[in-house]
DSSP file (Angstrom, degrees, kcal/mol; ACC not computed):
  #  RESIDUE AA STRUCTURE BP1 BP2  ACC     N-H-->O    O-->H-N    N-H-->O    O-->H-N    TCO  KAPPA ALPHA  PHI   PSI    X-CA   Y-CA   Z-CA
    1    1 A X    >         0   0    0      0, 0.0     3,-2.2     0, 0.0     4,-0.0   0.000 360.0 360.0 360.0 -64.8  -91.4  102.2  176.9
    2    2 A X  G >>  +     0   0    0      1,-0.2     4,-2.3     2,-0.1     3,-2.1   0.804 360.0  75.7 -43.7 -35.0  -92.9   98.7  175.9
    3    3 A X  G 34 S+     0   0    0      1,-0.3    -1,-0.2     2,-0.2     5,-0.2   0.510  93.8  44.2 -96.3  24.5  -93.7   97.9  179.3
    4    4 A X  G <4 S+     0   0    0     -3,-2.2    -1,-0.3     3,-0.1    -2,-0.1   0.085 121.8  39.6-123.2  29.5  -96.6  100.0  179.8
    5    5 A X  T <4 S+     0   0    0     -3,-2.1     2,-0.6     1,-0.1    -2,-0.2   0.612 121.7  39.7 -94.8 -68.8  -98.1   99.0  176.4
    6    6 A X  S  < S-     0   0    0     -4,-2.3    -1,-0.1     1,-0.1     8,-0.1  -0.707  88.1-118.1-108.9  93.0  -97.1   95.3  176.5
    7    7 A X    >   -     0   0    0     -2,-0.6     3,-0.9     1,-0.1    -1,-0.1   0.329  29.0-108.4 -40.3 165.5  -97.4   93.1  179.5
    8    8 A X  G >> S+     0   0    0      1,-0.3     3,-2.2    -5,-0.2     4,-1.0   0.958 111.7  60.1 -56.8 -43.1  -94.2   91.5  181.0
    9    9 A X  G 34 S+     0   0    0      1,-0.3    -1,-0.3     2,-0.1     4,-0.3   0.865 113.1  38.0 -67.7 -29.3  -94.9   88.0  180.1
   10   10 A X  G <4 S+     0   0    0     -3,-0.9     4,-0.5     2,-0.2    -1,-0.3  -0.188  85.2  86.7-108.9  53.3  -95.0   88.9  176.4
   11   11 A X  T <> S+     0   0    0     -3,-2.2     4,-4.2     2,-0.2    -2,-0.1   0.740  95.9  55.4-105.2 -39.3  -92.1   91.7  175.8
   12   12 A X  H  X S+     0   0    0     -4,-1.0     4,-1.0     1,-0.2    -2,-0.2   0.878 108.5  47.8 -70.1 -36.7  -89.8   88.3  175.3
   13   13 A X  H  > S+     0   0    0     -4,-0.3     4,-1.7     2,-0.2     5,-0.2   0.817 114.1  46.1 -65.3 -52.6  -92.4   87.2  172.6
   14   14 A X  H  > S+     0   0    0     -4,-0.5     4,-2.3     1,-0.2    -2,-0.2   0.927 100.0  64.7 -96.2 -13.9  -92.3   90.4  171.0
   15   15 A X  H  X S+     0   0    0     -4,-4.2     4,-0.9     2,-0.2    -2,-0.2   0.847 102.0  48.3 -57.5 -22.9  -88.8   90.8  170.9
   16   16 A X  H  X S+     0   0    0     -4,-1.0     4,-2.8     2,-0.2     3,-0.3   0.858 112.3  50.2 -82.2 -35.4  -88.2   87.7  168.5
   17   17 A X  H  X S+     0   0    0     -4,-1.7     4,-1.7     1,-0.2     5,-0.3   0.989 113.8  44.6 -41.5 -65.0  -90.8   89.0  166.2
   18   18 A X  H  X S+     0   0    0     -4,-2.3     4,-0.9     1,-0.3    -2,-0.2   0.688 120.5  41.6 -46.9 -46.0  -88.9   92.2  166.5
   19   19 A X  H  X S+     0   0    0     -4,-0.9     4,-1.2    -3,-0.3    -1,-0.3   0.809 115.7  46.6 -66.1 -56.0  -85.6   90.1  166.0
   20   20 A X  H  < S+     0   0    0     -4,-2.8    -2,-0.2     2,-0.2    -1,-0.2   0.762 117.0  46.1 -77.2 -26.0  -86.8   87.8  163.2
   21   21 A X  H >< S+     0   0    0     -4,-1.7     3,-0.6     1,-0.3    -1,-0.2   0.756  97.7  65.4-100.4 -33.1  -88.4   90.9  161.1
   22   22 A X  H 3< S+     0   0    0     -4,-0.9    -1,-0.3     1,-0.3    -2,-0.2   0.939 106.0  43.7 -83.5 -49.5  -85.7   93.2  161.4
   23   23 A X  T 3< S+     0   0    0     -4,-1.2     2,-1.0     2,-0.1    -1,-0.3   0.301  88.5 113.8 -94.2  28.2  -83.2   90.4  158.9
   24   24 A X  S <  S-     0   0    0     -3,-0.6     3,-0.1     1,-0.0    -1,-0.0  -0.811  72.0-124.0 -65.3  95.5  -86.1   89.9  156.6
   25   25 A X        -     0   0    0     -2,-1.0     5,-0.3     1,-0.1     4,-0.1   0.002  43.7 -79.9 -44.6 134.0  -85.5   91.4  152.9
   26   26 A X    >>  -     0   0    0      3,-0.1     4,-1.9     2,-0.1     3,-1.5   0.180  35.2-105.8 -39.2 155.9  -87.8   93.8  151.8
   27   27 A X  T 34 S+     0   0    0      1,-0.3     3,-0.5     2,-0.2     4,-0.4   0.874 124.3  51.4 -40.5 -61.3  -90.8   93.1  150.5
   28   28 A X  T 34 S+     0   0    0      1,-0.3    -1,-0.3     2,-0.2    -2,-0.1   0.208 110.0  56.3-104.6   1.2  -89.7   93.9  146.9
   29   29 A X  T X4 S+     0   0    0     -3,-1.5     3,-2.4    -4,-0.1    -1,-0.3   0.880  99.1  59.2 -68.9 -55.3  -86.5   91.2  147.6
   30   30 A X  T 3< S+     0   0    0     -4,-1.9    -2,-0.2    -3,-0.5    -3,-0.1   0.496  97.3  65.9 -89.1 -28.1  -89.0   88.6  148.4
   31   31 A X  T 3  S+     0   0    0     -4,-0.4    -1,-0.3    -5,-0.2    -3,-0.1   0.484  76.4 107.1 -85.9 -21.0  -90.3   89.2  144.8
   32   32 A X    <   -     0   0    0     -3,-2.4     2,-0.3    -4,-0.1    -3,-0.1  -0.227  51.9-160.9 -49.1 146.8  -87.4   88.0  143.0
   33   33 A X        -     0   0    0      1,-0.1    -2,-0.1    -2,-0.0    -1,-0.0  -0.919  26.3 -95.3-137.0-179.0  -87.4   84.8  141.2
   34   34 A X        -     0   0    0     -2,-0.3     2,-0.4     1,-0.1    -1,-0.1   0.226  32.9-124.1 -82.6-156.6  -84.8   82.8  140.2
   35   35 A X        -     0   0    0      2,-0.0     2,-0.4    26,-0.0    -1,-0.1  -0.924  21.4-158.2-157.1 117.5  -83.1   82.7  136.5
   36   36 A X        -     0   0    0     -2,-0.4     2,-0.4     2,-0.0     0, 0.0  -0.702  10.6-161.6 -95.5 152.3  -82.8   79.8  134.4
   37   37 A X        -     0   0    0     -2,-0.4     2,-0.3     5,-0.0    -2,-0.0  -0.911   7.8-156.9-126.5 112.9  -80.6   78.9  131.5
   38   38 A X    >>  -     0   0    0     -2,-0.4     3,-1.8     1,-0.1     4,-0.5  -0.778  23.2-132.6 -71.3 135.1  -81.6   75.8  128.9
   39   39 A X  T 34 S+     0   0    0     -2,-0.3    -1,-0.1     1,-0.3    -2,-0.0   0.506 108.6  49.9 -42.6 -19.7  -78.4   74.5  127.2
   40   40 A X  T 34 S+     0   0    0      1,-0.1    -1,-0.3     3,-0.0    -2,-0.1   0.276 104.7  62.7 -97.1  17.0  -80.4   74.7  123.8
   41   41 A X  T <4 S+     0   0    0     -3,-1.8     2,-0.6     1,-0.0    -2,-0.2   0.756  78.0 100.5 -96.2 -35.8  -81.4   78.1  124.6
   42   42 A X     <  -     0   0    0     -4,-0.5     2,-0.9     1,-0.1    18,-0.1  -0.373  52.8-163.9-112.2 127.5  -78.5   79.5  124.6
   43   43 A X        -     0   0    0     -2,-0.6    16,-0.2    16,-0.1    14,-0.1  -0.670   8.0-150.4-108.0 124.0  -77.1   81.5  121.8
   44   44 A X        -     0   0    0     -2,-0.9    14,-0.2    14,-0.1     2,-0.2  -0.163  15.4-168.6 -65.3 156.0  -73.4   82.5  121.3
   45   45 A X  E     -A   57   0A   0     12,-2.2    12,-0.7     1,-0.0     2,-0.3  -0.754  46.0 -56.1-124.2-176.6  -72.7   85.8  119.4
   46   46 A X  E    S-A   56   0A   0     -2,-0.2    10,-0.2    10,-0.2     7,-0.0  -0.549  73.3-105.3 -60.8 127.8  -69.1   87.3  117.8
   47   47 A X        -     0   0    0      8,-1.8     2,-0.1    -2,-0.3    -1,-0.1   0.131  41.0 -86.8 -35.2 153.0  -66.8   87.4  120.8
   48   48 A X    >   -     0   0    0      1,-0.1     3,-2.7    -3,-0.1    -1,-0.1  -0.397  37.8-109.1 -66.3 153.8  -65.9   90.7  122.3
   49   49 A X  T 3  S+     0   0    0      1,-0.3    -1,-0.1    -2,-0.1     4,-0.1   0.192 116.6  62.8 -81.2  30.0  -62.8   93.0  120.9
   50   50 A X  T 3  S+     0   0    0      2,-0.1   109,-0.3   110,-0.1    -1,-0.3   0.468  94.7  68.9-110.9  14.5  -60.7   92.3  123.9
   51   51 A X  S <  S-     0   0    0     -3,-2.7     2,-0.1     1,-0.2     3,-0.1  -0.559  98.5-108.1-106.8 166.1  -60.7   88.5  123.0
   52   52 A X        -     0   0    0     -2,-0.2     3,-0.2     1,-0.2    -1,-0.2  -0.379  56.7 -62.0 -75.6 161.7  -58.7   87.7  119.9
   53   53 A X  S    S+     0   0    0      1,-0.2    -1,-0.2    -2,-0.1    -5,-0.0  -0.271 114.2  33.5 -56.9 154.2  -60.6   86.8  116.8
   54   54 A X  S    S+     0   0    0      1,-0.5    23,-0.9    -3,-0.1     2,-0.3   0.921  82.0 129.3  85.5  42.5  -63.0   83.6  116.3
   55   55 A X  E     - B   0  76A   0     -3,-0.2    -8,-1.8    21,-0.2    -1,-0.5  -0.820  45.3-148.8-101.7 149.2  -64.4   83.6  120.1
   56   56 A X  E     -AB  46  75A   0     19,-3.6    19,-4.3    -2,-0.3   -10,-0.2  -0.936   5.7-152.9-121.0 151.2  -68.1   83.5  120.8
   57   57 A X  E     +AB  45  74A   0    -12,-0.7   -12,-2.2    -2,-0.2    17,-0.2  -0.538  17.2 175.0-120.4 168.9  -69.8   85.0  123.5
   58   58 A X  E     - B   0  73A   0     15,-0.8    15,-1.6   -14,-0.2     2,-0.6  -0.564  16.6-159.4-160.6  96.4  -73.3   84.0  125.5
   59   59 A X  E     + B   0  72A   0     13,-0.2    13,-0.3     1,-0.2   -16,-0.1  -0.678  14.9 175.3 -86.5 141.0  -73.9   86.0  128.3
   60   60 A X  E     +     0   0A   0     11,-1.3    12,-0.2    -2,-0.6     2,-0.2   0.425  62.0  25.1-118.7   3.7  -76.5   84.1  130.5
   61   61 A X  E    S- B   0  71A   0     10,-2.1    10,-1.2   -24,-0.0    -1,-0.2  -0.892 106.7 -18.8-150.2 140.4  -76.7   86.3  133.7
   62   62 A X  S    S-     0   0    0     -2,-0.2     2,-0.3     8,-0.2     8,-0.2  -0.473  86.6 -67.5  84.6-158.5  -76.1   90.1  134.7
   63   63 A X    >   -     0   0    0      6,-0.5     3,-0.9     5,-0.3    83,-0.3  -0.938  33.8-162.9-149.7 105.3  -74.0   92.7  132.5
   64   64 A X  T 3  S+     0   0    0      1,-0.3    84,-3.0    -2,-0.3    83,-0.4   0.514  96.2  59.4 -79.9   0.4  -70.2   91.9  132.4
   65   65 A X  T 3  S+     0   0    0     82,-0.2    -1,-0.3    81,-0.1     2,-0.2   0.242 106.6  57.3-103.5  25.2  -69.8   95.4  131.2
   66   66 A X  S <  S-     0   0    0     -3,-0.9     2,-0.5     2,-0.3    -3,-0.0  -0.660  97.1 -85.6-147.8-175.9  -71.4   96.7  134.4
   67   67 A X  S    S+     0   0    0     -2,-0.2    80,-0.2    78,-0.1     2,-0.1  -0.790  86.8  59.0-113.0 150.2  -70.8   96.4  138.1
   68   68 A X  E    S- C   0 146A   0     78,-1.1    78,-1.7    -2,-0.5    -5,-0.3  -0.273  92.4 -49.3 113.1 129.2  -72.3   93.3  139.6
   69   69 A X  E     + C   0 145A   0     76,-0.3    -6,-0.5    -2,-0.1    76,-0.2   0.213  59.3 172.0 -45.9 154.1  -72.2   89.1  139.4
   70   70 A X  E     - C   0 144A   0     74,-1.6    74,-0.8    -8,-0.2     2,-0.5  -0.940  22.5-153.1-166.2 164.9  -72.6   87.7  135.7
   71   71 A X  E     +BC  61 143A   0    -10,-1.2   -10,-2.1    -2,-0.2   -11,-1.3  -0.993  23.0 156.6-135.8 143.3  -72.3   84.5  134.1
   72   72 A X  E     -BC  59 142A   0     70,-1.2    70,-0.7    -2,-0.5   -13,-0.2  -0.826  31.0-134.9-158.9 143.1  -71.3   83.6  130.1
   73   73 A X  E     -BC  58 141A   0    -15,-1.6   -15,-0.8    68,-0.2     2,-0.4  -0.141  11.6-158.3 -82.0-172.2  -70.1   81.4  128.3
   74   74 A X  E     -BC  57 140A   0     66,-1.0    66,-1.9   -17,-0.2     2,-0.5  -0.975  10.5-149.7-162.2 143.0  -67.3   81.8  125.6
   75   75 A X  E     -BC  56 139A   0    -19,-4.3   -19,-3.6    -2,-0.4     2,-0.3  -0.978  10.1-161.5-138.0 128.0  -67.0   79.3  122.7
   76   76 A X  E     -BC  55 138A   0     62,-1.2    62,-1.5    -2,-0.5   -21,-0.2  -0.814  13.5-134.3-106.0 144.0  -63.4   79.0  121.6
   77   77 A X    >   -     0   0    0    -23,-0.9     3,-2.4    -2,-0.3    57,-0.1  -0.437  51.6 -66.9 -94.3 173.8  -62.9   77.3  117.8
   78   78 A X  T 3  S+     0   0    0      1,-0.3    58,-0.2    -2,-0.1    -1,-0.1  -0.132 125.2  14.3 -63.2 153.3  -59.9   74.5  117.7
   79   79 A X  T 3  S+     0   0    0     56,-0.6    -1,-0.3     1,-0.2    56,-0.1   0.594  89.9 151.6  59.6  14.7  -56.1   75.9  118.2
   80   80 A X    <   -     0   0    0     -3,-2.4    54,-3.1    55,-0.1     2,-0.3  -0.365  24.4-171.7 -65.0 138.6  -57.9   79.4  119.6
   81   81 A X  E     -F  133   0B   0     52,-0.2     2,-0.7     0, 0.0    52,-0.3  -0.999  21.9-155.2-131.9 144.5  -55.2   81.1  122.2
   82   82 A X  E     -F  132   0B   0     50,-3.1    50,-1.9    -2,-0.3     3,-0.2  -0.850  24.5-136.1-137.9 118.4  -55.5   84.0  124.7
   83   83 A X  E     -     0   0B   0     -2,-0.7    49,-0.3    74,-0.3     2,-0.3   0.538  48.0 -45.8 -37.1-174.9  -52.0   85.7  125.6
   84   84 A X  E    S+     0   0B   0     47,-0.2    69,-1.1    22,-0.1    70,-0.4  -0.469  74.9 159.9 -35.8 108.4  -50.9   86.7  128.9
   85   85 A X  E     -FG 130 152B   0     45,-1.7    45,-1.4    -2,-0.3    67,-0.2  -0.908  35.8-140.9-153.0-166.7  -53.2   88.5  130.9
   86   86 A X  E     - G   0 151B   0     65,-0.6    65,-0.8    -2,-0.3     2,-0.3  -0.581   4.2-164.6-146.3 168.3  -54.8   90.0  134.0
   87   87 A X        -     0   0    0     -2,-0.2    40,-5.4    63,-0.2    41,-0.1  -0.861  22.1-139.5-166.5 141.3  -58.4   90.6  135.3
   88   88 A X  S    S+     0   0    0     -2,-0.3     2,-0.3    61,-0.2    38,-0.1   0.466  93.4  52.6 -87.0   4.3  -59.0   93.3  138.6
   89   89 A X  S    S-     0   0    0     60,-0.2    38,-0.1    36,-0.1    -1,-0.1  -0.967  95.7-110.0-150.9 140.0  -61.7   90.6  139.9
   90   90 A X        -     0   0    0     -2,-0.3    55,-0.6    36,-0.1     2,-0.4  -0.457  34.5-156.8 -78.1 179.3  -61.3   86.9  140.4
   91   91 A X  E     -ED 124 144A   0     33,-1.3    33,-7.1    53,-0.1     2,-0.5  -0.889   8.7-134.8-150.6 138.5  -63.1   85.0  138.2
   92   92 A X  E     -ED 123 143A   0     51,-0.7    51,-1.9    -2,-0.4     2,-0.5  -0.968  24.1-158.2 -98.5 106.8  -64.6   81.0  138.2
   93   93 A X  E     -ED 122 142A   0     29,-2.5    29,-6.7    -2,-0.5     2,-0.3  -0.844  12.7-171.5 -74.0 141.7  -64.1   79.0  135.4
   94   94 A X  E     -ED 121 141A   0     47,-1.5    47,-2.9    -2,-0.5     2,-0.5  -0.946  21.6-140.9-134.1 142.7  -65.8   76.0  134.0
   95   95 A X  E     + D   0 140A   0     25,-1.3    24,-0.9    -2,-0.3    45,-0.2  -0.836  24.8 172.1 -97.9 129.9  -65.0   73.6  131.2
   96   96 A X        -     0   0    0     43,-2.1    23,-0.3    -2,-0.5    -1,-0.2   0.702  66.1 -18.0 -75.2 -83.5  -68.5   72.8  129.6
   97   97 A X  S    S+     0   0    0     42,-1.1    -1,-0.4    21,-0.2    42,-0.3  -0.704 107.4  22.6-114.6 166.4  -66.8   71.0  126.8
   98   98 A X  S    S-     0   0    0     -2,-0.2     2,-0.5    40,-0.2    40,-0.2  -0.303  91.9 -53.3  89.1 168.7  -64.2   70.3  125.1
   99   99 A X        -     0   0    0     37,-0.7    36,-0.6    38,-0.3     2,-0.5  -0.956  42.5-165.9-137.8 130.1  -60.5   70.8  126.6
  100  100 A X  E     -IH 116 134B   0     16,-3.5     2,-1.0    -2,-0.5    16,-0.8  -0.856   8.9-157.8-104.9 125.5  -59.1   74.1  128.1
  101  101 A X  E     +IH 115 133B   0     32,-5.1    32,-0.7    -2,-0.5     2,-0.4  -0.763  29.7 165.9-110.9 111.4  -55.3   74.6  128.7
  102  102 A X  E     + H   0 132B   0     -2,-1.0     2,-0.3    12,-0.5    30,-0.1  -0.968   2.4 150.3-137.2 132.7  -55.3   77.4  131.5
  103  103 A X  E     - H   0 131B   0     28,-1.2    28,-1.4    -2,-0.4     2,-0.4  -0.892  37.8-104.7-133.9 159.7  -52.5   78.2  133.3
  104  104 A X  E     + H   0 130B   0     -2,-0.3    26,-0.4    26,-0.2     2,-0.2  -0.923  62.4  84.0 -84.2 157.7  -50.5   81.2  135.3
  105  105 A X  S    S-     0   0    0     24,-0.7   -20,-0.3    -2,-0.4     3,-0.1  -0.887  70.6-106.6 164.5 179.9  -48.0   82.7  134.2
  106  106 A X  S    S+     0   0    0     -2,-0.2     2,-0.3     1,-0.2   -22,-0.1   0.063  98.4  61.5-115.1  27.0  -46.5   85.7  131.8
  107  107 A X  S    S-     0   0    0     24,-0.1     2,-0.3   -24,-0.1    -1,-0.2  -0.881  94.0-113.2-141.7 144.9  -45.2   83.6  129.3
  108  108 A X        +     0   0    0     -2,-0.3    24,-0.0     1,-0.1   -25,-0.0  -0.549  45.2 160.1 -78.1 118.7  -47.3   81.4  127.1
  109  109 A X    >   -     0   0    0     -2,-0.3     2,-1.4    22,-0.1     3,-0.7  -0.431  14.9-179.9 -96.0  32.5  -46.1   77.8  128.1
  110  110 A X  G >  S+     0   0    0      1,-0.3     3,-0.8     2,-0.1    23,-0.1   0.575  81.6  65.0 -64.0   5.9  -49.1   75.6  126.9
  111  111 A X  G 3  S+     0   0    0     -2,-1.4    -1,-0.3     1,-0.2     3,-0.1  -0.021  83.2  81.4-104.5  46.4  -46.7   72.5  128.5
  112  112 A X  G <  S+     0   0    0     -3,-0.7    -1,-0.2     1,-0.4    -8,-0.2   0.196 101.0  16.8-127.1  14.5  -47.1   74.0  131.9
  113  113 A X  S <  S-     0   0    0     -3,-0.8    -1,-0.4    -4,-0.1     3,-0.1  -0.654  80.7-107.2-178.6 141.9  -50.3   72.5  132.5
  114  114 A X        -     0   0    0     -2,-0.2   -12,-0.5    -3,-0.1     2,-0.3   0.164  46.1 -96.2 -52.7-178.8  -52.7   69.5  131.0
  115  115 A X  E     -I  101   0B   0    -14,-0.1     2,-0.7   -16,-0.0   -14,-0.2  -0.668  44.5-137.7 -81.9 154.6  -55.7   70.2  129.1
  116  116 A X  E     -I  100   0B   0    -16,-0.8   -16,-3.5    -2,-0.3     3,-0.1  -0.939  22.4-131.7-107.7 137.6  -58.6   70.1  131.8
  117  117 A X    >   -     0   0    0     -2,-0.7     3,-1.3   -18,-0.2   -22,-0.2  -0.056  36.9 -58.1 -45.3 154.2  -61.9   68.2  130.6
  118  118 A X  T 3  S+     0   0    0      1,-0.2   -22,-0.2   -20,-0.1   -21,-0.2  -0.378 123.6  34.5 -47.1 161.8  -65.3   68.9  130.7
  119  119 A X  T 3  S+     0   0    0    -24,-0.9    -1,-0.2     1,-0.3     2,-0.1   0.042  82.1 139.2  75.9  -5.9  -66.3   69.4  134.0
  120  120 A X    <   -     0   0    0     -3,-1.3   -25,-1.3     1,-0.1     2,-0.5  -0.249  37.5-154.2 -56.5 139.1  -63.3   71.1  135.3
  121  121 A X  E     -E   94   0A   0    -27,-0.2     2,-0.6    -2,-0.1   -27,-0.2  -0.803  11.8-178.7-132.6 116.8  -63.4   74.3  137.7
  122  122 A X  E     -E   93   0A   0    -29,-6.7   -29,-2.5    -2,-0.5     2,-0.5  -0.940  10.0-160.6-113.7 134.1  -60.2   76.9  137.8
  123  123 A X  E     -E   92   0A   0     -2,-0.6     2,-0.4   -31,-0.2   -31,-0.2  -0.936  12.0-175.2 -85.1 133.1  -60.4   80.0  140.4
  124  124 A X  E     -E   91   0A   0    -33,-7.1   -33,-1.3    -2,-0.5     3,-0.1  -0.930  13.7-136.2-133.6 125.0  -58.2   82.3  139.2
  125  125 A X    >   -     0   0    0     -2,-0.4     3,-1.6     1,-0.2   -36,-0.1  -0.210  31.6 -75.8 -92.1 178.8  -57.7   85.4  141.5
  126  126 A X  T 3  S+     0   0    0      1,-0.2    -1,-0.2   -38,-0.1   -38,-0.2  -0.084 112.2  11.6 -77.7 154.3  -57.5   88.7  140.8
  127  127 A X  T 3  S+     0   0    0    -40,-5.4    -1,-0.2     1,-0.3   -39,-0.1   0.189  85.0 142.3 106.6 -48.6  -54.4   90.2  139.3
  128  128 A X    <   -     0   0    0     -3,-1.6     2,-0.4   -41,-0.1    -1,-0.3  -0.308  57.2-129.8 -61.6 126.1  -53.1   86.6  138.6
  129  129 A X        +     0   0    0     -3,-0.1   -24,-0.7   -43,-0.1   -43,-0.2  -0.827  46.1 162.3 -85.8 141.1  -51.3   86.9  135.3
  130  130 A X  E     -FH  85 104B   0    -45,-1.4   -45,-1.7    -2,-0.4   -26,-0.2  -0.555  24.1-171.9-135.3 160.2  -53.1   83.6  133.0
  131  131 A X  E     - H   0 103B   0    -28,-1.4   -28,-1.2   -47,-0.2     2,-0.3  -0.608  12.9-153.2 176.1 142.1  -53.3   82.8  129.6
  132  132 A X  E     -FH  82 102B   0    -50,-1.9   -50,-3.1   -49,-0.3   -30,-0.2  -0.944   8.1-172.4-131.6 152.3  -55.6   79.5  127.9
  133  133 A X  E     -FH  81 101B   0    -32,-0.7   -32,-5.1   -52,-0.3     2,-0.4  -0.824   7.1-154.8 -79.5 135.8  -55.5   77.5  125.2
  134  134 A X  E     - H   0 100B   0    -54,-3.1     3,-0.1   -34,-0.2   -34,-0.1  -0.850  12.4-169.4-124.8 175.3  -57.4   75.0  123.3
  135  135 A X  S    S+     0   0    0    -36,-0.6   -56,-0.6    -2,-0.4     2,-0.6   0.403  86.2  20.1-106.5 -71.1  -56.8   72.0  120.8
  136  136 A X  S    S-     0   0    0    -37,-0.2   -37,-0.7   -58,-0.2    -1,-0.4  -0.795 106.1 -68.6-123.0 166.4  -59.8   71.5  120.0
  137  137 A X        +     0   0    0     -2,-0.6     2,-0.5   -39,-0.1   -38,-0.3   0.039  63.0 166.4 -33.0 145.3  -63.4   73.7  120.1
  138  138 A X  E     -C   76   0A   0    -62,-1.5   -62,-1.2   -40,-0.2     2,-0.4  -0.866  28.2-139.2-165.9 124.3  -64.3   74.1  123.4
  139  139 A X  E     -C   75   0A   0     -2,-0.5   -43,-2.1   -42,-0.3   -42,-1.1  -0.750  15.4-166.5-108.1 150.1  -66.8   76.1  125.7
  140  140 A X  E     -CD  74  95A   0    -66,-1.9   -66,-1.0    -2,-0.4     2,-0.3  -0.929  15.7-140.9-132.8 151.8  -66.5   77.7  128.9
  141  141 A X  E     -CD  73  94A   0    -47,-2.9   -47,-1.5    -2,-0.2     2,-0.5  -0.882  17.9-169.3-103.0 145.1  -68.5   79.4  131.9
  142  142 A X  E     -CD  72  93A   0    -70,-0.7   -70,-1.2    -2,-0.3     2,-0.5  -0.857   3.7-168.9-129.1 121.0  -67.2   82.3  133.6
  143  143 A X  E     +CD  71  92A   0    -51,-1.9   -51,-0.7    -2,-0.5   -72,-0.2  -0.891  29.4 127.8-109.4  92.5  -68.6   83.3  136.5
  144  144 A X  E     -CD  70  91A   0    -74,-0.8   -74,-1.6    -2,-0.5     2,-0.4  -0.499  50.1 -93.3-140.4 153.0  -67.6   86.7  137.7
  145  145 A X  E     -C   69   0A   0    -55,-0.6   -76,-0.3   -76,-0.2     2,-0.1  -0.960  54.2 -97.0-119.0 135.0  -68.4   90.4  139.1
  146  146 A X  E    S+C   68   0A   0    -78,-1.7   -78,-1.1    -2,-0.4     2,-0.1  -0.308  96.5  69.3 -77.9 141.0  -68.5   93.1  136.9
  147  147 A X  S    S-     0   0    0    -83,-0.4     2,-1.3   -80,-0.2   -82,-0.2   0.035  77.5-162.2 -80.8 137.5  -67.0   95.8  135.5
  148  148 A X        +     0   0    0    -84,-3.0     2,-0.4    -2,-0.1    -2,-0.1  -0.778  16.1 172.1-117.5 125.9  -64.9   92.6  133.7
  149  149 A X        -     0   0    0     -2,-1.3     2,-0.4     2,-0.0   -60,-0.2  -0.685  20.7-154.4-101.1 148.4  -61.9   94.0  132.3
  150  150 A X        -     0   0    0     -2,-0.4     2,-0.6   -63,-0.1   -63,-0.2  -0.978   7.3-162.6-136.4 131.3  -58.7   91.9  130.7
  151  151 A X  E     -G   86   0B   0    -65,-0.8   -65,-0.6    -2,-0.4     2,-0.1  -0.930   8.5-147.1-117.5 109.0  -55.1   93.4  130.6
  152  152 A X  E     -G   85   0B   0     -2,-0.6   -67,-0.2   -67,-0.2     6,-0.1  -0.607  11.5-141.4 -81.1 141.6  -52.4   91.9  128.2
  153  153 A X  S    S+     0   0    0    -69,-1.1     2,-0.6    -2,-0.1    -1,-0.2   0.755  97.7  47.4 -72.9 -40.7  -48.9   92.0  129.5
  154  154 A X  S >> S-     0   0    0    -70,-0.4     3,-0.7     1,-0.2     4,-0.6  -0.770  71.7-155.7-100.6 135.9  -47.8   92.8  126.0
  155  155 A X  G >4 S+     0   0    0     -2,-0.6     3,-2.2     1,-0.2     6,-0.2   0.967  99.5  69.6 -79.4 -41.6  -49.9   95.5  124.4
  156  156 A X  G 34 S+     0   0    0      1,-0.2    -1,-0.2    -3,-0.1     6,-0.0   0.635 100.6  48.2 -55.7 -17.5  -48.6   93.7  121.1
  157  157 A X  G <4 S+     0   0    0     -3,-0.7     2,-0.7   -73,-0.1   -74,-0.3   0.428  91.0  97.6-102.1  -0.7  -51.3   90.5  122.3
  158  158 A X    XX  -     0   0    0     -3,-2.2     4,-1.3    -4,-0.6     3,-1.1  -0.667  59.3-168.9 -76.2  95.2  -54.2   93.4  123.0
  159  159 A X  T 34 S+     0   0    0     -2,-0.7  -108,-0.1  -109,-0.3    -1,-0.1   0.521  87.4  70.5 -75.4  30.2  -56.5   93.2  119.5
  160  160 A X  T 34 S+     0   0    0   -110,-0.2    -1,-0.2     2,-0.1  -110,-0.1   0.696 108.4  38.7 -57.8 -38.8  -58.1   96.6  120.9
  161  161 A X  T <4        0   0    0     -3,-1.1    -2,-0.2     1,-0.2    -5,-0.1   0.911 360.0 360.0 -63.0 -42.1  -54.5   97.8  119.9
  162  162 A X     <        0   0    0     -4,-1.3    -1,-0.2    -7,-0.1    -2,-0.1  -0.232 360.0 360.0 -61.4 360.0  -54.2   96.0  117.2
């Protein structure tokens, strides 16, 4: 079909156009721009009710209630704990500040793993029963896709029940 439009010596020429155009993101991709977050920008609110009391939340990318990547931070106050639980998607964690004691398991152990530091990175996959601790105030990133759900192994450590 092309090679009574398009002489021979250039069908090879328009086939890499043809090649190269075809993985090119739409127009209206191409139009995205990136998304910054300043560290003095960013403001925490009252945690969500599937966290225990006295967490604060900051979502800085996406909808965690929605389906689709998100990033937020969570600021936990000193001696804050969060039981045993589950998540259906894995999840990144980052120590901002502060020291986080995150572990697996189903029974809260907090000498079953150091405190990690700032700058510290946990994957934890999905499914994996967890549970963290702090000492002292501490913030965290969590980088995720959404819908993000949490499941306590004891419905008595769920404050939606509660």
């Amino acid at each position: 079909m092309f090679s009574s439009v398009i002489p021979s010596y250039r069908l090879g020429a328009f086939a890499a156009v043809l090649a190269v155009t075809a993985f090119m993101p739409p127009a209206s991709a191409q139009e995205h721009h990136h998304t910054v977050v300043i560290p003095d920008e960013v403001e925490f609110q009252q945690g969500p009710p599937s966290l225990p009391e006295g967490a604060q939340i900051a979502v800085l990318y996406g909808n965690p209630a929605e389906e689709g990547p998100f990033a937020l931070r969570l600021k936990f106050p000193a001696g804050y704990t969060i039981p045993p639980h589950t998540h259906p998607k894995d999840e990144i964690v980052t120590v901002i500040s502060g020291k986080l004691g995150l572990t697996a398991g189903d029974i809260l152990d907090r000498s079953a793993a150091p405190l990690l530091a700032a700058g510290s990175l946990v994957v934890l996959p999905s499914g994996m029963a967890h549970f963290a601790w702090v000492e002292e105030e501490t913030i965290i990133q969590l980088n995720s896709i959404g819908p993000l759900k949490i499941t306590y192994l004891q419905d008595a450590d769920d404050p939606r029940v509660n």
